[in-house]
Phi, psi and omega in degrees: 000122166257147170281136184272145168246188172216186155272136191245170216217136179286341187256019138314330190250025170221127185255355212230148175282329173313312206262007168285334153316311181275341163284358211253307190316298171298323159289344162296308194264018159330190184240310176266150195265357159289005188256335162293326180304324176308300192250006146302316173294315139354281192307330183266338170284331182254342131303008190066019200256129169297133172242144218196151175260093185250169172287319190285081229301303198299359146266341186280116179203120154274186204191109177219099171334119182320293164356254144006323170257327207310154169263089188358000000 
């Protein structure tokens, strides 16, 4: 029997923009800095947003609803 999976993204579970905020916040002040980069991708994947690797300083942009980071 297979099983289906998905990936899985912590802001699936978090609803309110305060605590994506305090997960954005907390991953920041991490010691490493790859665990804020994880969730900036978290964040952009649950926004739907493609994320790509350009050569080109003048492509690299996300389009991330403000709203959404804005703070209580």
């Amino acid at each position: 029997m297979k099983t289906n999976t998905s990936p899985y993204n912590p802001l699936d579970y978090l609803e309110t923009p305060e605590e994506i905020n305090e997960y954005l916040n907390d991953a920041f002040m991490d010691d490493d800095p790859q665990v804020f980069l994880i969730a900036l991708g978290h964040l952009a994947r649950k926004q739907g947003v493609q994320v790509a690797y350009s050569r080109s300083p003048a492509k690299r942009h996300l389009n991330i609803d403000p709203d959404l980071l804005a703070a209580g």
